[in-house]
N, C-alpha and C positions, 0 to 999 in steps of 0.2 A: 705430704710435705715434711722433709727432715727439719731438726730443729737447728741445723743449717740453714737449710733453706727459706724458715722461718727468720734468723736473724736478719739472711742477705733482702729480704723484701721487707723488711722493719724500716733496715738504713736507705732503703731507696723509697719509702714514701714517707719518711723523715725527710730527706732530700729535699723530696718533691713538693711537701707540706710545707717546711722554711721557704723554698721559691715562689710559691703561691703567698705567704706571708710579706713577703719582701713586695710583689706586685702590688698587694692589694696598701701594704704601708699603713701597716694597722696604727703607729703611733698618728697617723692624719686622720684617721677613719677617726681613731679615739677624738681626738680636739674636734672636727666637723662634730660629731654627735653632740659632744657637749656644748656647741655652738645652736646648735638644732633643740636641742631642750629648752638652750637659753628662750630663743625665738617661740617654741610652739605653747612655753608657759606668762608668753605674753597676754597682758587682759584683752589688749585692743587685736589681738591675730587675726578673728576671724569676722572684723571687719573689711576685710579684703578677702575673698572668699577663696578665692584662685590661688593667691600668694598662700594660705593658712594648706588649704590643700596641699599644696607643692611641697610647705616645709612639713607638715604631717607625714607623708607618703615616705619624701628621701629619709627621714628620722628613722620612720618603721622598716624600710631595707636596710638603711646602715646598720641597726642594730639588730636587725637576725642575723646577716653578711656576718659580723662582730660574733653575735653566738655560737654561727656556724661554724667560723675557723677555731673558736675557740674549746670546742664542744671537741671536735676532731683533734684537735690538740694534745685533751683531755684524755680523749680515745685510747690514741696512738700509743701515751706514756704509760697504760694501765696494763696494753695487751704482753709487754714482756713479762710482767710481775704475774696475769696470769698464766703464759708460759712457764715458766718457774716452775709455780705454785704444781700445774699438773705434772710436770715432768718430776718436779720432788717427791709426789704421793703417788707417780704410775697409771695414773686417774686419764683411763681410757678416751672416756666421756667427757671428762673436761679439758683433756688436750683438744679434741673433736671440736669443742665449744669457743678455744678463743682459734682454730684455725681458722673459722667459719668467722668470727671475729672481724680475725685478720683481711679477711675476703671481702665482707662488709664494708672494712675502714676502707681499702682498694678501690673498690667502686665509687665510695663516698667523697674521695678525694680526686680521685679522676672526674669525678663532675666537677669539683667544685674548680680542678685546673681547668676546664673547660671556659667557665666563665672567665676565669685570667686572658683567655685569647679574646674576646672580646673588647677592643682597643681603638674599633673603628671610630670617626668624628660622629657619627648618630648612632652609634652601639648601646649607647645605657638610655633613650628615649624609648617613649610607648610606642605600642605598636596601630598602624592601621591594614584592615586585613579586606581584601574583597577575593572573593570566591566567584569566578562568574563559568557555566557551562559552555561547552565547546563545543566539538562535533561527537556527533552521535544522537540528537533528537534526544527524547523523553528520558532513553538512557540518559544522557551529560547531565540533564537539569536534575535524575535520580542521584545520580554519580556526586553532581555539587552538593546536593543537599547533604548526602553520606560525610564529604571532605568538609563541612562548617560543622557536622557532629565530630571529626575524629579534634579538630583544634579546640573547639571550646569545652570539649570532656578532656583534653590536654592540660588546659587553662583550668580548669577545677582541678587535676590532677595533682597542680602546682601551688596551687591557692591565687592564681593572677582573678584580679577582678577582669571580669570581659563587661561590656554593653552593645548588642546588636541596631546598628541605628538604621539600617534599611535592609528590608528582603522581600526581594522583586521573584513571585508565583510562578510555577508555569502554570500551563492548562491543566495540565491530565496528570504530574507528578513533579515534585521536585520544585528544584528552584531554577530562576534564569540566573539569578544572582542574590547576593549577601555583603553588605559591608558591616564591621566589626571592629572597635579598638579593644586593645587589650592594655589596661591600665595597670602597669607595670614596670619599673625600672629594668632595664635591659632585653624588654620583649621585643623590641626592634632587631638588635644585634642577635639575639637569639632565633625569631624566626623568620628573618629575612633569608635564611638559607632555603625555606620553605618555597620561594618565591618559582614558579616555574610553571609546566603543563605536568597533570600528574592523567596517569592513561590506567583504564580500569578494563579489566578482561574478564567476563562471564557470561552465564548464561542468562542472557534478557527476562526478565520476567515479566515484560512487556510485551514479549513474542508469545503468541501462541502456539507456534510450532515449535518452542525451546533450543532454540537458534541462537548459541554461541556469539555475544556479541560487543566489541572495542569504542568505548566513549573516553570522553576528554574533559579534563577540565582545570582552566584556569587559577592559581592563586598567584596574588599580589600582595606584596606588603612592604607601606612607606613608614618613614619616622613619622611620628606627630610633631606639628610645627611649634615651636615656642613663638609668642607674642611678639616677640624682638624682633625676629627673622621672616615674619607672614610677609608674604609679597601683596603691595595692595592694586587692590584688584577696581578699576573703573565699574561705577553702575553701569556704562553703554555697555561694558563689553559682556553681560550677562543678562539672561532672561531667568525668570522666575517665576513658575507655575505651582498654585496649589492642588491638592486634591486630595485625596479621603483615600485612608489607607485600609487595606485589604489584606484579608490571609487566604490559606490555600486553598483553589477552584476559585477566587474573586470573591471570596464571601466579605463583607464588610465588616472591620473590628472596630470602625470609628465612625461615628455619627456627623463630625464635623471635618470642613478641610481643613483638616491641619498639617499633612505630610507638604513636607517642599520640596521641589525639584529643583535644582539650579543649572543651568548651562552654561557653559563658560565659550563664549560664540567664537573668540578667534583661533584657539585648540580643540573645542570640538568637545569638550570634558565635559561631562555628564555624573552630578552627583545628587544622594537624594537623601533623606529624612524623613521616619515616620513613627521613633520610636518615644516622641515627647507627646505629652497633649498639646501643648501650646503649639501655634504657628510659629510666633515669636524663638521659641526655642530650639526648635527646629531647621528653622534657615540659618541662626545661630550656630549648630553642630553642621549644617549643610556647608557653609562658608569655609568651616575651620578644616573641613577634608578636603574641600577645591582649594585651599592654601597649599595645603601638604602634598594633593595632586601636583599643583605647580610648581611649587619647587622641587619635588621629586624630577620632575621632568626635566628642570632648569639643568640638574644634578647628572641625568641622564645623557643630555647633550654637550652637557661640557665634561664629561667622560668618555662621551665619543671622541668628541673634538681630539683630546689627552692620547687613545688609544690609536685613534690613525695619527699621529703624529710622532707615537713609539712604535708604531707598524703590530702594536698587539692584537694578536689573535686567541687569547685566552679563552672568551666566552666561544668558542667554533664546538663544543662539546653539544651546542644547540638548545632550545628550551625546556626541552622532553626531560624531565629531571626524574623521575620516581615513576615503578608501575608495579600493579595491582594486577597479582591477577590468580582468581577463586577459582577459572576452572580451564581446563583441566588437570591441574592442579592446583597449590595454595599457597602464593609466594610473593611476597613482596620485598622488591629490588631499587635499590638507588641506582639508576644509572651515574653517577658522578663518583661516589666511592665503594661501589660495590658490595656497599652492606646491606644483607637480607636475611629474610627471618620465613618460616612456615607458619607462623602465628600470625594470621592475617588475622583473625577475629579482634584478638588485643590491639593491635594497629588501630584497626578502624575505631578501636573504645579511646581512642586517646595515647595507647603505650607507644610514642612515639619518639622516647630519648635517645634510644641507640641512632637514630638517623639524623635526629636533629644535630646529636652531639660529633657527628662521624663527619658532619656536613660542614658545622662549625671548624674542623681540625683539617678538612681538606681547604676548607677557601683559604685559612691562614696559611697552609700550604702551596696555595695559589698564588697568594700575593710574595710569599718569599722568594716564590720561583721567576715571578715578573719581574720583582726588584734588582 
């Protein structure tokens, strides 16, 4: 890169950095914070446990958000003066050092304009995540289990707190299913892109004739419901079973019933909990996901309603969103934007932001083209 070429990508994520500024409206960020300090240096805060959480959590994002733009800020205004500095002294190695720089800030800001497209009405809400197997037998339940290690080694990746609140065994390997929030401002809007059938291609290690084989598997992910908005739910129209929760093969990890299953009888919605000791607690976090099922769904059918009445056919791309596949080769492919990689092993560990982020930039893409 000439030291042209250098200037013209300086002033274009200059550009790009003020319009991310201007979205995120740092002068509001700033007064909210100092509104949220006011609140979390309260004596009496965390006599409400939920409310003290709530302003603790948006505090602590607002104020890395605030570091972050302002760190890159920081960045930005340093790399010309090292430019300079090398080109003044001929200094090979340290031209080398802020191009590389340069390439760093690039990337650092294009994520962080990433987040600016996140604008949706449940975009900046936690996430709830269920993982459940498809077709393909013992593969799919291997397959889900594989897809709840690439999200929550994701969610460490990021520093998101996760908590696993039910995972439903198979027999012989794997999982039938997994539900998971991930306790994080904007992991809704972030990995609701995720939402789809994800298809895995290899060689079965379940097969003993090593027979080449295609499994499936399900993720879902809704907003978590705030307390204001819970749709409330009649005792008839739910049953409620206890029972003692187990891990892999049925072995028993808990002495008492305390996982709860809840049914919700005139949708059919099936949710469960097993990851508290208490019963009490349990039905508690079991509740607050059949809320969020509900309305998600509420959400679902009056966005049908919306799209046969604008004759949209957007979603026709189908649900097959992402596939995997280790052999005969090694490649994983978004079918929706066409971004892939040969580095399936990193994928599966979690490295999953080029997709996430390519995914985020095609739906906003989506919604400008429907509008």
């Amino acid at each position: 890169m000439t030291s042209i070429d250098a200037a013209e990508r300086l002033a274009e994520l200059a550009n790009t950095l003020s319009s991310i500024e201007t979205v995120l409206d740092l002068p509001s960020m700033r007064a909210s914070i100092t509104d949220l300090e006011a609140q979390a240096s309260a004596p009496d805060l965390w006599d409400d446990q939920v409310k003290a959480q709530a302003v603790t959590s948006k505090l602590s994002f607002q104020q890395g958000e605030l570091r972050r733009v302002e760190a890159l800020r920081s960045r930005l205004e340093d790399v010309p003066i090292l430019l300079e500095l090398a080109e003044a002294e001929g200094d090979t190695a340290s031209t080398e050092e802020a191009m590389a720089e340069l390439e760093s800030l690039g990337a650092a800001i294009g994520e962080l304009e990433v987040r600016t497209l996140l604008s949706g009405e449940y975009d900046a809400r936690e996430a709830l995540v269920t993982i459940r197997a498809e077709a393909g037998g013992v593969d799919a339940a291997d397959w889900a289990e594989m897809l709840l290690r690439m999200y929550t080694r994701y969610c460490e990746r990021h520093g998101w707190p996760y908590e696993v609140y039910e995972t439903s065994y198979a027999e012989e390997a794997g999982i039938k299913s997994a539900t998971f929030a991930v306790k994080a401002p904007y992991a809704y809007g972030t990995l609701s892109v995720e939402q789809g059938t994800h298809r895995l291609v290899r060689i079965s290690p379940f097969d003993n004739q090593g027979r080449r084989q295609t499994s499936f598997a399900g993720v879902e992910v809704i907003p978590v419901v705030e307390q204001a908005e819970a749709p409330d739910i009649p005792e008839d129209d739910i049953r409620v079973d206890v029972y003692r929760s187990s891990g892999p093969g049925g072995q028993g990890v808990n002495t008492t019933d305390s996982a709860v299953r809840i049914t919700h009888i005139p949708s059919g919605i099936v949710v469960s909990c097993q990851n508290e000791r208490s019963q009490l607690q349990n039905r508690a976090t079991a509740m607050a996901v059949l809320q969020a099922k509900l309305l998600e769904r509420q959400r679902q059918e009056e966005r049908a309603r919306m799209d046969a009445l604008k004759g949209d056919n957007s979603g026709s791309w189908g649900n097959q969103m992402r596939s995997y596949v280790l052999h005969p080769y090694q490649m994983v492919k978004d079918l929706r934007t066409e971004t892939e990689t040969g580095n399936t092993a990193a994928v599966l560990d979690g490295e999953i932001d080029a997709f996430v982020e390519s995914g985020i930039r095609w739906r906003k893409q989506q919604g400008s083209v429907a509008s």
